[in-house]
N, C-alpha and C positions, 0 to 999 in steps of 0.2 A: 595572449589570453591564457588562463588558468586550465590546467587541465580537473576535468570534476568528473567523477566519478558518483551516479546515482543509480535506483533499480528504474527498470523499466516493466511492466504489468500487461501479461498477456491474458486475455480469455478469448474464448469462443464469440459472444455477447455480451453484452453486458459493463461493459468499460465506462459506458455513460454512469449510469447508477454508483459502480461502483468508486469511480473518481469523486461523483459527489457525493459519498459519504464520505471519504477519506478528506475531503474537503470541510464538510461538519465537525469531523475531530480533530484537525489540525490547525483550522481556518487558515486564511490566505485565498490568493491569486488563484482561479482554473481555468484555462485555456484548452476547449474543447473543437477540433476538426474533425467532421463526418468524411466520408470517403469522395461523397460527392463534390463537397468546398474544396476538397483536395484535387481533385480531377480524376482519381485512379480509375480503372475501369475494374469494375467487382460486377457481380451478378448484382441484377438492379432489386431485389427485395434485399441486399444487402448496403446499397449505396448511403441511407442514414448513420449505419454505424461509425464508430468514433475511430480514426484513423491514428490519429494523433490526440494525444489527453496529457497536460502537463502542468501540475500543483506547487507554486510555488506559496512556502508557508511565513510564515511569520518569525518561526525557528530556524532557519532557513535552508530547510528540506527541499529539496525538488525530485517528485513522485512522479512519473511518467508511466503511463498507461492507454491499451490499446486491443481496440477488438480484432479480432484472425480473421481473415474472408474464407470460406467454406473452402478454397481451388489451395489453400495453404495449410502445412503440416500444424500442428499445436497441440504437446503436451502439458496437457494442464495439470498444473502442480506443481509439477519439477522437483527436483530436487535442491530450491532453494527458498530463506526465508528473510524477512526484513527486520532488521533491527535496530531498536531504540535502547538509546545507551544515557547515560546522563548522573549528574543530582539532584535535580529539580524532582524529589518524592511526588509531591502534591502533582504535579504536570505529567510526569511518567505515570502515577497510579491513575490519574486521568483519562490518557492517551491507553491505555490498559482497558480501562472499565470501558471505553465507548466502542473498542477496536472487537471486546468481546461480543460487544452485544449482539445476538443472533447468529454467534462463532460459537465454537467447543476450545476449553480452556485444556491444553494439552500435560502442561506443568503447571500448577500453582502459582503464584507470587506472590511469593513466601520469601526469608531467611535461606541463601543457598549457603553451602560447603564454606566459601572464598568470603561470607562476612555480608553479602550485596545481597539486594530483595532479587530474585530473578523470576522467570513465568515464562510459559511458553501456550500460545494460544493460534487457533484457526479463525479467521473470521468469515463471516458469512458469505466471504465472494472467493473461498477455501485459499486465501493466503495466509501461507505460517509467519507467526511473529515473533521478536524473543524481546523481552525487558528487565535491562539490567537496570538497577534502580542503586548509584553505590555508595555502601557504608558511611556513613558521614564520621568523618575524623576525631580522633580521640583527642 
């Protein structure tokens, strides 16, 4: 087996929603487990939440995410961000404009320094993004 390397998407609540968005802008496969199809034992107003959340895409990205039960630490936010990297302009400024929407656009995507479109934006379930979009060849 290959070894892979993908992010994996903590919040508080909220993993359902936000997996299926990231589903709407990626399209593909979602594969959603509540706590209780899981078997864990959580506090029972928390037993629907999404245990397990894992988006495989068309590009073939795999996005994994997952809601924290109240009894477990969780800093949200972190200090880390997800990035999309490529040349597909039209698919990145895509994956860009849908990622924003109802997010705050951190950096531009614009013409950076190094030649590439870049941008760095929050989206609405506060994961940072970055989109290198690059230079097409002279």
């Amino acid at each position: 087996m290959a070894v892979i390397l993908n992010p994996y998407l903590n919040w508080r609540s909220g993993a359902r929603e936000a997996m299926e968005f990231y589903r709407s802008v990626f399209g593909g496969e979602l594969n959603l487990m509540t706590f209780a199809e899981g078997g864990m034992q959580v506090d029972p107003s928390e037993s629907e939440l999404i245990m397990h959340g894992q988006l495989e895409t068309p590009d073939g990205f795999t996005l994994m995410g997952a809601d924290t039960p109240s009894h477990m630490p969780l800093a949200e936010g972190g200090s880390i961000s997800v990035s999309l990297s490529g040349d597909d302009d039209a698919k990145l400024r895509g994956f860009w404009d849908a990622l924003l929407d109802g997010g705050s656009q951190t950096v531009p995507l614009e013409t950076a320094p190094w030649g590439d479109a870049f941008g760095m934006l929050v989206d609405r379930f506060g994961i940072a993004w970055l989109v290198n979009i690059s230079a097409p060849s002279a």
